[in-house]
C-alpha positions as CSV (number, residue, x, y, z in Angstrom):
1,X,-28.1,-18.3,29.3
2,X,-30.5,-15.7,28.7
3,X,-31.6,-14.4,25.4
4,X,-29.4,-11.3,25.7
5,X,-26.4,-12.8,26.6
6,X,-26.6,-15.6,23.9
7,X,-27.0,-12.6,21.0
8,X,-24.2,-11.0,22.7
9,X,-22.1,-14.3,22.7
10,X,-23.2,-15.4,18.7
11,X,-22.6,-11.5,17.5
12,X,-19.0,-11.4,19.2
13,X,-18.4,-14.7,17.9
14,X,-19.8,-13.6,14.4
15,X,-17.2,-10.9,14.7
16,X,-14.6,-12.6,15.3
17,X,-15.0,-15.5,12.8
18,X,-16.4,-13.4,10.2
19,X,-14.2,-10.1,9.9
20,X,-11.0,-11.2,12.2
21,X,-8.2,-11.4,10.2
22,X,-4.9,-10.9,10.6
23,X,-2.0,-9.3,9.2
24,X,-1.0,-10.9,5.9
25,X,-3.3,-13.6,5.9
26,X,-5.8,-10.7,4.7
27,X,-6.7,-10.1,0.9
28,X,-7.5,-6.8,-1.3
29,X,-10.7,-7.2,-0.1
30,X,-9.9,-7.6,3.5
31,X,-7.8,-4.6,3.7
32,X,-10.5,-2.1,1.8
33,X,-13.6,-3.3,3.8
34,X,-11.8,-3.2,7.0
35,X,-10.3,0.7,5.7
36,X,-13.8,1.7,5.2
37,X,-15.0,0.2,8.4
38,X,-12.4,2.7,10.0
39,X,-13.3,5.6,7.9
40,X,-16.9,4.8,8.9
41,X,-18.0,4.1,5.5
42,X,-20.3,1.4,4.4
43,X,-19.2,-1.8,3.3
44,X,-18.5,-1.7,-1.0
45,X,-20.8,-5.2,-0.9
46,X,-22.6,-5.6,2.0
47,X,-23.7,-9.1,3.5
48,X,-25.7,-9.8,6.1
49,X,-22.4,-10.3,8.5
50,X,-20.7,-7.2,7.2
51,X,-24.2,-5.1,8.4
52,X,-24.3,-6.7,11.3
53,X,-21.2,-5.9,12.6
54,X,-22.0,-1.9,12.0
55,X,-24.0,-1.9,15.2
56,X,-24.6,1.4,17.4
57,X,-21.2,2.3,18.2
58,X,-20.1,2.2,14.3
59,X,-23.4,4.2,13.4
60,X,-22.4,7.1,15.5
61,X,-18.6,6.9,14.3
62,X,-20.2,6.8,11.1
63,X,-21.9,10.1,11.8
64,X,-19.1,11.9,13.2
65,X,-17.0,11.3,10.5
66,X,-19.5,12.0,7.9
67,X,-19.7,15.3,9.9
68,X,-16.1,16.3,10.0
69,X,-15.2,14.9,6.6
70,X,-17.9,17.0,5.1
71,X,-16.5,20.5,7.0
72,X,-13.2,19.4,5.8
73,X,-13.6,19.3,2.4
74,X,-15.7,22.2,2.4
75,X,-12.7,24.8,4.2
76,X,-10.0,23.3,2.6
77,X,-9.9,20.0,0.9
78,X,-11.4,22.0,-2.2
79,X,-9.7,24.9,-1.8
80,X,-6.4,23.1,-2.1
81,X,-7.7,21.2,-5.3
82,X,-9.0,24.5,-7.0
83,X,-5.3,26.2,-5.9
84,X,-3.7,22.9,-7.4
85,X,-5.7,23.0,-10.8
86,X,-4.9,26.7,-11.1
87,X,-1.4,26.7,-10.0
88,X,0.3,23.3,-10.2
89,X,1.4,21.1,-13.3
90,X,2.3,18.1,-11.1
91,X,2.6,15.5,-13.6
92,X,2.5,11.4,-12.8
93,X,5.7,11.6,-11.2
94,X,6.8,10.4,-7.2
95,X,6.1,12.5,-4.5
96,X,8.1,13.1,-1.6
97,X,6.4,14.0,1.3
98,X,9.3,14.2,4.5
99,X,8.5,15.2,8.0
100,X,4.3,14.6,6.8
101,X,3.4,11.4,9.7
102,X,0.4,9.4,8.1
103,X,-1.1,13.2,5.8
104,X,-2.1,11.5,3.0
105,X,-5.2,13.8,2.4
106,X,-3.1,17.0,1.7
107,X,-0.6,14.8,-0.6
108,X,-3.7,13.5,-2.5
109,X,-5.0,16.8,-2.6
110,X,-2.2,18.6,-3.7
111,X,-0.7,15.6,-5.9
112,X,-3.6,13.3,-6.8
113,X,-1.2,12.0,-9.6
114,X,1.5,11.1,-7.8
115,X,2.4,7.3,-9.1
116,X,4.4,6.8,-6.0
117,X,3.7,8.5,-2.7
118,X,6.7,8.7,-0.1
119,X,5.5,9.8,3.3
120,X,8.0,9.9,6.5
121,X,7.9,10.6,9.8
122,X,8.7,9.7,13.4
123,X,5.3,7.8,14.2
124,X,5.6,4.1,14.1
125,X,3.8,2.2,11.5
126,X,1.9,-0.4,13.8
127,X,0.8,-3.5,12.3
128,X,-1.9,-4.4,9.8
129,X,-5.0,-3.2,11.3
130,X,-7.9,-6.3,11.3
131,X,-11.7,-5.5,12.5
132,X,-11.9,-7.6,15.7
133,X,-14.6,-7.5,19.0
134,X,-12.1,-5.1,20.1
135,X,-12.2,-2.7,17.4
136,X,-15.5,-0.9,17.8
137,X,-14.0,0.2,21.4
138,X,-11.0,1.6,20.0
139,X,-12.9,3.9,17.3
140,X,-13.2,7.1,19.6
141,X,-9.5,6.9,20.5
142,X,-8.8,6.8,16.1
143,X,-11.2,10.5,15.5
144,X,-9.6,12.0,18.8
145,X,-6.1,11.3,17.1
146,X,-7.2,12.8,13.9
147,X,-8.7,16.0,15.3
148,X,-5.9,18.2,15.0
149,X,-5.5,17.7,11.2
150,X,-8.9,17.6,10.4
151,X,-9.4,21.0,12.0
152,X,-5.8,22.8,12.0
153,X,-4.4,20.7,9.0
154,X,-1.8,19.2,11.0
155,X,-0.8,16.7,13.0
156,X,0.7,16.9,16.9
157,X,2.6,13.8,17.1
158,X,2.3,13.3,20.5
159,X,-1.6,13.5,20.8
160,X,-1.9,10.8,18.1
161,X,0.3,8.5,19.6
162,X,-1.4,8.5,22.8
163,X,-4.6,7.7,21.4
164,X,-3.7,4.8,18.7
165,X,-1.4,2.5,21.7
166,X,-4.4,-0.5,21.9
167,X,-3.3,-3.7,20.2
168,X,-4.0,-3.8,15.8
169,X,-5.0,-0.5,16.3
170,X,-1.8,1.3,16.8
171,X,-0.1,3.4,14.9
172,X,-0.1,5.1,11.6
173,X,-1.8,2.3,9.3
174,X,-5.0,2.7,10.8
175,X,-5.3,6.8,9.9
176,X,-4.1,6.1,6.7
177,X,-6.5,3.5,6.2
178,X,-9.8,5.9,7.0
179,X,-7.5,8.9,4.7
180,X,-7.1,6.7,1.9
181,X,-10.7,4.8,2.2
182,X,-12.3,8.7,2.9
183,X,-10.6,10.1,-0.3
184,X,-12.2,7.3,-2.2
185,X,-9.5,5.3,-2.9
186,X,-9.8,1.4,-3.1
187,X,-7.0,-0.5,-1.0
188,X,-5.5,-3.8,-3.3
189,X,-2.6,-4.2,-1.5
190,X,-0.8,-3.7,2.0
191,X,2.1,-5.3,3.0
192,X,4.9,-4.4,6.1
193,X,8.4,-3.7,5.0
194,X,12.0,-3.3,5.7
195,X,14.2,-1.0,3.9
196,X,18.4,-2.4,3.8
197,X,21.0,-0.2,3.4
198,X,21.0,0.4,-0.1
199,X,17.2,1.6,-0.5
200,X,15.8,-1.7,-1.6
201,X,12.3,-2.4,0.1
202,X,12.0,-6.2,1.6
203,X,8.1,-7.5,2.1
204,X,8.5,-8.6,5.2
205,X,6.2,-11.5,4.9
206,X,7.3,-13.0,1.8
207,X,11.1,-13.1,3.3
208,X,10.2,-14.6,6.2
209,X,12.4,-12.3,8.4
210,X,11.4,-10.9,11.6
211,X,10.4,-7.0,12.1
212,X,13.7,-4.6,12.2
213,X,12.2,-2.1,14.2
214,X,15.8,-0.3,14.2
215,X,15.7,0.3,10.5
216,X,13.0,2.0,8.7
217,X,10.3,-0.4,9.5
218,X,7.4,1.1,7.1
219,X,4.1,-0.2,5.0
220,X,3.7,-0.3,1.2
221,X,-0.4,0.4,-0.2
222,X,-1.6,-0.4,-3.5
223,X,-4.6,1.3,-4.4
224,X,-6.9,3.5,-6.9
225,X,-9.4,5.8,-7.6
226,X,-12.2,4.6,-9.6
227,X,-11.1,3.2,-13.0
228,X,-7.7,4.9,-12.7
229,X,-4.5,3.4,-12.5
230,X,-2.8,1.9,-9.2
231,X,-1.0,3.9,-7.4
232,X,1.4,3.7,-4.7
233,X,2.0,4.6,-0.9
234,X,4.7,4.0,1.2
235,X,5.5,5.4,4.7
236,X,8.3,4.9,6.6
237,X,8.9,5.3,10.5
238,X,12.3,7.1,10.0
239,X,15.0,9.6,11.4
240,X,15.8,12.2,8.6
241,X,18.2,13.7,10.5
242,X,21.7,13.4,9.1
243,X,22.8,10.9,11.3
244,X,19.6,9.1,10.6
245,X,19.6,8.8,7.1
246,X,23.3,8.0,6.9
247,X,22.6,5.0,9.2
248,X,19.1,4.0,6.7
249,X,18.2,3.6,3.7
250,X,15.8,6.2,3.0
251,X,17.9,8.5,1.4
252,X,19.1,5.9,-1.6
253,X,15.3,4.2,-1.9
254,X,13.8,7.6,-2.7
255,X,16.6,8.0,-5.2
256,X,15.9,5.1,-7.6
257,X,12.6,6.4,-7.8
258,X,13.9,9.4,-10.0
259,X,12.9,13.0,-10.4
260,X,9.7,13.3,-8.6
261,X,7.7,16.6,-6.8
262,X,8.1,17.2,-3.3
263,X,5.7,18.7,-0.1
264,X,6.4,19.8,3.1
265,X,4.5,21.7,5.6
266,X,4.4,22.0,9.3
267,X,7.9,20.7,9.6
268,X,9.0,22.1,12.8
269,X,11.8,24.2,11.2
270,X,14.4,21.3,10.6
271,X,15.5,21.7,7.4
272,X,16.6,25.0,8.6
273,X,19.2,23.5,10.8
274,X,22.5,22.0,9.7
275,X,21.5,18.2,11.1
276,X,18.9,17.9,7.9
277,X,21.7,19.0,5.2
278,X,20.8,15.2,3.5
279,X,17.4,15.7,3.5
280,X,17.5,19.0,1.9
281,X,19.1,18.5,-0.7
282,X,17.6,15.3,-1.4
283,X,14.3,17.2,-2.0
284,X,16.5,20.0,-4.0
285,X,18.0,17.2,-6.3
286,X,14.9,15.3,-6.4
287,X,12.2,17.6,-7.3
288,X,10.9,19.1,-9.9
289,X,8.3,21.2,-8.1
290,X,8.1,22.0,-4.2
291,X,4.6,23.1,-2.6
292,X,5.6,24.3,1.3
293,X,5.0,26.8,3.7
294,X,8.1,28.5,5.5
295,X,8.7,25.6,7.5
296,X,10.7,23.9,4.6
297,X,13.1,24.6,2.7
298,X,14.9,27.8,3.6
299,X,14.7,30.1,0.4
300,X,18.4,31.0,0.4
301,X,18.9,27.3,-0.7
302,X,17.2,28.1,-3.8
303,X,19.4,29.2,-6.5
304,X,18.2,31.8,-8.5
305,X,19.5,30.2,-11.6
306,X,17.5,27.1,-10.8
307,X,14.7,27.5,-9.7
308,X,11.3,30.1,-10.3
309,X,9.6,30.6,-6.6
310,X,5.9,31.7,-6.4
311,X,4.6,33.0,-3.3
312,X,1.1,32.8,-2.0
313,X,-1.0,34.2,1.0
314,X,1.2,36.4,3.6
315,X,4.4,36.0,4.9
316,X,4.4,36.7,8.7
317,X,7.0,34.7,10.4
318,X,7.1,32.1,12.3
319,X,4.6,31.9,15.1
320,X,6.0,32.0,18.8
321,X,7.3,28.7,19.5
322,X,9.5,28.4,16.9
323,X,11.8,32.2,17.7
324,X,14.6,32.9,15.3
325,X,13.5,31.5,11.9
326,X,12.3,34.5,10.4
327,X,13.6,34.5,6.8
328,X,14.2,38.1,5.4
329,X,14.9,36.0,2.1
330,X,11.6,34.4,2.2
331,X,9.8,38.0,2.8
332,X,11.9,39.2,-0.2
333,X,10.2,37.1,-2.5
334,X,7.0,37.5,-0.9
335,X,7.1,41.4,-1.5
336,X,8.3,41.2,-4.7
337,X,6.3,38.2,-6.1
338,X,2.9,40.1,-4.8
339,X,1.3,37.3,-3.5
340,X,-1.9,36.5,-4.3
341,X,-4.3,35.3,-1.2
342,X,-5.1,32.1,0.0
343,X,-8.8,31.1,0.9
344,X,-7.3,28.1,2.8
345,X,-5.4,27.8,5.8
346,X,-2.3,25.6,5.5
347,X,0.9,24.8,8.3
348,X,0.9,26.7,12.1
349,X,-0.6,29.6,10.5
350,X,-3.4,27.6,9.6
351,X,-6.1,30.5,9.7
352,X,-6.2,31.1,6.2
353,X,-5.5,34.9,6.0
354,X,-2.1,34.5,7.2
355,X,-0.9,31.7,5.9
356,X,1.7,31.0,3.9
357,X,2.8,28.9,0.6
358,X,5.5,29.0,-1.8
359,X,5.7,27.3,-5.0
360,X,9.0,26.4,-6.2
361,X,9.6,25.2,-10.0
362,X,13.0,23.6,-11.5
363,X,13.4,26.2,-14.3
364,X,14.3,23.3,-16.9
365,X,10.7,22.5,-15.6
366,X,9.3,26.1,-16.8
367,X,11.7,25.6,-20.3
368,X,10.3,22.5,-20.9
369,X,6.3,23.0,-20.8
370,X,7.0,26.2,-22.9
């Protein structure tokens, strides 16, 4: 064997030995080195092993990432901070984040103190991701799935399914692992689970019980940021249609969490429709604020008893795909409420001049802070 081969043989073998694990046999550690690995980070202790694992391949994800991370936060990670310290008294309450897929960057940036994030969405969950000799082949296929959101703030479910289908690396886990570990959050916990009918989540390992992929099979994360408390993140693979949620139980887990804040952007113009009923008014029971764009909530759902609505940026419409959802409420409020402009582009109109928010508040919420 020559020299060559026998450094290629002991460095996949160091691999697989060293950084190969699997599923729940992992530990706190595990999961947050193997999240940063993804997120082409370095290692939060390195060893010898862990820097010899980064080889070429890694460097350059590395370097890509740092690149469109950096441009990210720059056009509109900050922006949505800055909007959020100005405008938005989300206090450490749940967040419920329907119709979102694995966006846990704009929920952290427009809740950071969410206790207990809730995201849903049609993409399956995947397993647990481990670093394997496969992994570093698969890392092109994870930043062409996140290119959409990273430059139009949104996700095309279709394009990031067909580039996460290889093995551990499948899924949503492994973009929420590079969101979380790229938002500086430390992972302590992952674990798969089920939800039963009646809105109790089951850790899949610790019953013993096999996968229920016909449920809302979904992933619970632990975590923090910096000294600060743990927080929570679940995500389920779920239909919230009506007939979905009736059949699940999403709608009952997110209620015995309590009052809560909700976000929803992006959404494809379902809750407009009559087969989403459950869902909207889960999120009108449920929250004390909602941050969306036009896609969510229609604004003749919002009683003007209840609720104080805040418009921001320019109400347009909906853009061409989506024909007949033009709210002549919605551009009511956005006339009279004289908008103030966004520097941030947010949902299809994601340009930033023509983009739109609206910033609805419980007005027991307003009574209550006066």
């Amino acid at each position: 064997m020559t020299r060559i081969k026998f450094a290629a043989a002991l460095f996949a073998a160091l691999l697989v030995c060293v950084l190969s694990t699997t599923g729940q046999a992992q530990t706190g550690k595990d999961f947050n080195e193997t999240a940063r690995y993804l997120a082409g980070l370095p290692a939060a202790v390195d060893s010898a092993e862990t820097k010899a694992a980064r080889d070429a391949t890694w460097q350059q994800h590395a370097s890509h990432f740092n690149a469109a991370w950096d441009k990210l936060d720059k056009q509109q990670l900050s922006k949505v901070r800055a909007w959020t310290s100005s405008n938005l008294r989300a206090g450490p309450r749940p967040l419920f984040y329907t119709f979102s897929g694995p966006d846990f960057i704009y929920a952290n940036a427009f809740f950071p103190e969410a206790t207990t994030y809730v995201l849903a969405g049609l993409e399956p969950t995947g397993p647990i991701p481990a670093i394997t000799p496969r992994t570093r082949y698969n890392l092109g296929g994870l930043r062409a799935s996140l290119n959409t959101i990273l430059n139009i703030s949104f996700f095309i479910t279709s394009d990031m399914n067909s580039r996460l289908r290889d093995g551990e690396m499948r899924g949503t886990l492994p973009i929420l692992y590079v969101f979380l570990a790229r938002s500086g959050k430390t992972i302590h916990e992952v674990s798969l689970v089920d939800l039963d009918k009646h809105g109790v989540a089951h850790d899949v390992a610790l019953h013993g019980q096999k996968r229920n992929e016909k449920t809302d099979p979904g992933v619970r994360i632990v975590f923090s940021s910096d000294n600060g408390p743990k927080q929570t993140l679940y995500y389920f693979s779920t239909d919230l249609s009506d007939s979905g949620v009736k059949s699940s139980g999403f709608i009952a887990f997110c209620e015995k969490l309590g009052m809560g804040d909700a976000l929803v952007k992006s959404a494809s113009y379902l809750l407009h429709g009559g087969n989403f009923a459950r869902t909207r008014q889960l999120l009108l029971d449920r929250s004390q604020t909602i941050v969306q764009d036009d896609t969510g909530v229609p604004a003749r759902f919002f009683k003007q008893e209840d609720w104080l609505l805040k418009p921001f940026g320019a109400y347009l419409g909906p853009i061409e795909v989506f024909p007949g959802m033009f709210q002549p409420q919605l551009a009511q409020v956005f006339r009279q409420g004289k908008a103030p402009k966004l520097d941030f582009g947010i949902g299809y109109r994601h340009r930033g001049h023509d983009s739109n928010l609206l910033l609805a508040i419980k007005k027991n919420t307003v009574a209550d802070r006066n």
